[in-house]
N, C-alpha and C positions, 0 to 999 in steps of 0.2 A: 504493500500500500504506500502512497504518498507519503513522504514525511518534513520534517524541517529541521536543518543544521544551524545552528548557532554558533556562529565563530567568534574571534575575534582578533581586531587588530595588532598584529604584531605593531605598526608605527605608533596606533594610541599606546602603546605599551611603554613607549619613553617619558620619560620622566622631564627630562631638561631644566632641574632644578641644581640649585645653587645649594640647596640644603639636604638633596638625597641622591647616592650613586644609582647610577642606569644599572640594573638586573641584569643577570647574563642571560643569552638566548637561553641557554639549559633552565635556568629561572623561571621567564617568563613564560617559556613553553609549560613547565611544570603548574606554576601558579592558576593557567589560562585554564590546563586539564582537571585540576581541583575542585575549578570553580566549577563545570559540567557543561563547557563552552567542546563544539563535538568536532572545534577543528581551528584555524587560523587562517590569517590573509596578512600576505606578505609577497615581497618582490622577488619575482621568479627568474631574472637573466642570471644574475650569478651561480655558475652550474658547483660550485664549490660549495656556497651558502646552499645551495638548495639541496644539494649532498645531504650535508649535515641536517639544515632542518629535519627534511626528511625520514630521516633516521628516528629523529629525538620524536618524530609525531608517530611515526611508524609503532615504538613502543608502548604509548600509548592510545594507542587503537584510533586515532585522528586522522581528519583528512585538513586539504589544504585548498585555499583560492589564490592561482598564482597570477599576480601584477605585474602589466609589464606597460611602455610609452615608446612604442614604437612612431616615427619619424618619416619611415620606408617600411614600404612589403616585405623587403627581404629582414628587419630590423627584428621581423613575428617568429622567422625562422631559427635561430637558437633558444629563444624561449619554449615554443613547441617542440623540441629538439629535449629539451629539461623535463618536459610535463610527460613526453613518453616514455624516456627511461626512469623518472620517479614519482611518475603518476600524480595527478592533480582533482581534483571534482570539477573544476573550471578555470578558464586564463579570463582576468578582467583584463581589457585592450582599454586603455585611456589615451586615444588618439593622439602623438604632441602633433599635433597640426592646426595651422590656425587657415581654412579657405575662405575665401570670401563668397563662394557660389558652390554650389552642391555640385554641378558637373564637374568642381576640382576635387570631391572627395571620389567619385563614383571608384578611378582606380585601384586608387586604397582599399575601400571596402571590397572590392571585387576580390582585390588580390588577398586582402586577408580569409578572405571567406572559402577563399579556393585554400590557402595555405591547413587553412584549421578543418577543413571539408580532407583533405589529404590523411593529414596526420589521424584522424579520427578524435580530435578533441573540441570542446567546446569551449570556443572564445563568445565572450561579451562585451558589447560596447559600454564603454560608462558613461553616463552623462556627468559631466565636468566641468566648472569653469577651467578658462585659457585652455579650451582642447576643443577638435572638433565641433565636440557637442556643447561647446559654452553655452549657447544662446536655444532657449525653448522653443521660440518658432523656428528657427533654423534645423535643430533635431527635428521638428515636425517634417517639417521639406522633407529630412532625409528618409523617415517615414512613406512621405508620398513614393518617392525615390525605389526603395527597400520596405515594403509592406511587412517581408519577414524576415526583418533584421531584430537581432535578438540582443538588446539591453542588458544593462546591469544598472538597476535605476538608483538613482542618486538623490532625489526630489529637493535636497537641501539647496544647492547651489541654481536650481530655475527659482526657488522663491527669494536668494536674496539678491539673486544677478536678474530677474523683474520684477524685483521690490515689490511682489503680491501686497496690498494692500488687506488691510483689515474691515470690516468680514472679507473672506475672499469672493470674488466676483462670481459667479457660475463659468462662465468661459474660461476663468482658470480651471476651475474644477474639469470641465470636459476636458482640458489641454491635460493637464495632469492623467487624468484617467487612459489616457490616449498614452501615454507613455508609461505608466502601466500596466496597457494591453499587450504591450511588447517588453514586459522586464522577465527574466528570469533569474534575475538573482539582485538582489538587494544589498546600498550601505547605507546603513543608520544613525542617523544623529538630526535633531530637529535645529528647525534656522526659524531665523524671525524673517521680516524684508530688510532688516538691520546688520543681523550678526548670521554669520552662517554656522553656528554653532550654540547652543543659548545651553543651561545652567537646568537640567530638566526635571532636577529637584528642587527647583525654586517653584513657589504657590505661584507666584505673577508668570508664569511662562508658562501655565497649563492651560488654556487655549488654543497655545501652538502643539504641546505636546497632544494635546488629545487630536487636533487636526490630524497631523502625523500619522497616526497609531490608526484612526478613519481613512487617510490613504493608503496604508501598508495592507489593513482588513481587505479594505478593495482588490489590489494587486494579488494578495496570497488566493483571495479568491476565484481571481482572472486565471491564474496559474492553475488554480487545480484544474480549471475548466482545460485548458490546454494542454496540460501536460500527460505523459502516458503515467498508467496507474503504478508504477512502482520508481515515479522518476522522485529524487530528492532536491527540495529549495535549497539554497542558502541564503542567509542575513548576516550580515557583515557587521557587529557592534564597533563604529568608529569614531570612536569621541577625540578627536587627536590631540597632541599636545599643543602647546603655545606657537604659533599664533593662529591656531584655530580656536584654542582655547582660552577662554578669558582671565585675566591677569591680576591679580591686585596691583597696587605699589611698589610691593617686592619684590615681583616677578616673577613670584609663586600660582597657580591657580588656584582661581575662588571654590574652588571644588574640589575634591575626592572624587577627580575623574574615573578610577579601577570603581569606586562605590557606584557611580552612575554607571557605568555600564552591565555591571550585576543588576541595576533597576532597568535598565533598558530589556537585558536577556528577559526578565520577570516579563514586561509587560509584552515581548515581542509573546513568547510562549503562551502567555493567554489571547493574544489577537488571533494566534494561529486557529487556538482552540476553537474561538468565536468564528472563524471563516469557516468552518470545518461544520459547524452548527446550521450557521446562517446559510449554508450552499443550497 
């Protein structure tokens, strides 16, 4: 049957403080699989690092989402070169390309979809600021473009890169929903039209959080509709460090970012439950 992986980010996993050393990967990996998190997301070009990861998730019965920013076609090709011989659940493709017209993406896509059609792996696009996919109506074109091009949605960076206003309009909502009709695998972390990143234990950002968790319910439900009956989702817990995350005066975060993401896993795992109801 369907089910859903909970990972987490290896980069939210740094610290970047003044007042605590960075965890070793063996660490972090450790800490991630205690917490009941069923895998990670991390950069998958370094065939050395991915060795090693590999290994360390290996022993503990984990899988992985491997990241990569390819520039060129051929750029996808040692990363899928990585994810065959140490295996992956997915390659997130975070375009570095900036086109101004969608007939300058068409090659790209073409070629990566042949490279990962080849290999037998599944890559996804992400929606991204500075990539590609920065702009929401633009990803839409590419949509028009590629009807079954397959996402990794992002939702955080189209609300604060078109500063959705508050309430959100309906025509976002439709825009939104349209992009995930096409995600298949999910990163998480809520944004205001301010901050792409906001504090989700704080009472004043529940609004946005609750949004959020109401588009993710939609998505998880579009997917089961799509997917074949024994395929598995993943969600990505990505609360990243500074400067996505917010700062006091010492340059510390206002947050116990590892504690929010434990609250995030909590609430992903019950939306799931709820789309699984409400289908």
């Amino acid at each position: 049957m369907q089910n859903l992986l909970i990972f987490q980010s290896l980069w939210a996993m740094e610290l970047r403080s003044a007042r605590y050393p960075e965890r070793t990967l063996e660490d972090n990996v450790d800490k991630i699989f205690k917490a009941g998190f069923q895998g990670v997301s991390a950069d998958w070009r370094d065939r050395s690092f991915v060795k090693k990861l590999s290994a360390l998730l290996k022993d503990n019965g984990m899988q992985a989402e491997g990241q990569c920013f390819p520039r060129t076609v051929d750029d996808l090709k040692p990363v899928l070169e990585n994810a065959v011989e140490f295996g992956v659940h997915h390659i997130d493709l975070q375009p570095d390309v900036r086109p101004r017209r969608v007939q300058e993406c068409i090659p790209l896509l073409e070629g990566w979809r042949r490279l990962a059609h080849e290999a037998g792996v599944e890559v996804y696009i992400e929606t991204h600021r500075d990539r590609m996919t920065t702009d929401l109506h633009f990803t839409l074109d590419l949509l028009d473009c590629f009807p079954d091009l397959r996402l990794l949605g992002d939702l955080s960076h189209f609300v604060v890169g078109r500063e959705f206003a508050w309430p959100i309009p309906d025509e976002h909502h439709v825009e939104i929903h349209r992009i995930l009709d096409n995600s298949w695998a999910f990163h998480g972390r809520v944004a205001t039209r301010e901050q792409v990143q906001i504090e989700i234990s704080y009472p004043q950002h529940k609004m946005w959080v609750d949004q959020f968790l109401s588009w993710w319910e939609y998505g998880f439900r579009s997917w089961q509709q799509r997917a074949s009956k024994d395929d598995s989702l993943s969600f990505t817990c990505e609360l990243g460090p500074k400067p996505y995350a917010i700062t006091g005066p010492d340059g510390e975060d206002t947050v116990d970012r590892w504690a929010e993401s434990l609250l995030l896993k909590d609430h992903i795992a019950r939306v799931w439950k709820n789309s699984i109801i409400n289908q």
